[in-house]
C-alpha positions, 0 to 999 in steps of 0.5 A, a space after each residue: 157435709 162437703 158431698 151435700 153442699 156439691 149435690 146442692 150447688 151441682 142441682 141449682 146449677 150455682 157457679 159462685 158455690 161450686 167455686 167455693 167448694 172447689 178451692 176447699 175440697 176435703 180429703 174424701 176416704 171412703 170409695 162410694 164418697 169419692 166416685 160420688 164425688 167424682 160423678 158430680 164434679 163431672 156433671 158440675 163440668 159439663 153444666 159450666 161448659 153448657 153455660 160457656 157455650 151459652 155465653 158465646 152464642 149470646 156474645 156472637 149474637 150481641 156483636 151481630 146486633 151492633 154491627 148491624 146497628 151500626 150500618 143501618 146508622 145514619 151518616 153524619 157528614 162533616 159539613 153541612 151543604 146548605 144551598 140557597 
């Protein structure tokens, strides 16, 4: 049941049903079960490092974007010269 529910979370790629899983990982007694197992936790990893490699480019890419919008701003000036 535990096997099925990680197969599942590990196929839709779901984060917050990975982590569930996680915190409650059964004791698995037959071999096959365990390098099963084994086989998607690794994949699990490898999906949540893609997904953190994602989430710093998008990051960097953001900071890039304020920045540049905040050059580009208009400068306000502290008083106003105003000739007549």
């Amino acid at each position: 049941m535990w096997l099925d529910k990680l197969k599942i979370a590990v196929i839709e790629g779901d984060v917050a049903s990975l982590q569930k899983l996680l915190s409650d990982v059964p004791e698995l007694k037959e071999k096959r079960e365990r390098e099963e197992a084994l086989y998607l936790l690794k994949e699990a990893t490898s999906q949540m490092q893609k997904l953190k490699d994602e989430t710093l480019i998008s990051m960097q890419q953001m900071k890039k974007n304020i920045a540049f919008l905040h050059s580009t701003d208009s400068r306000s000036f502290k008083n106003l010269d105003i000739r007549l």
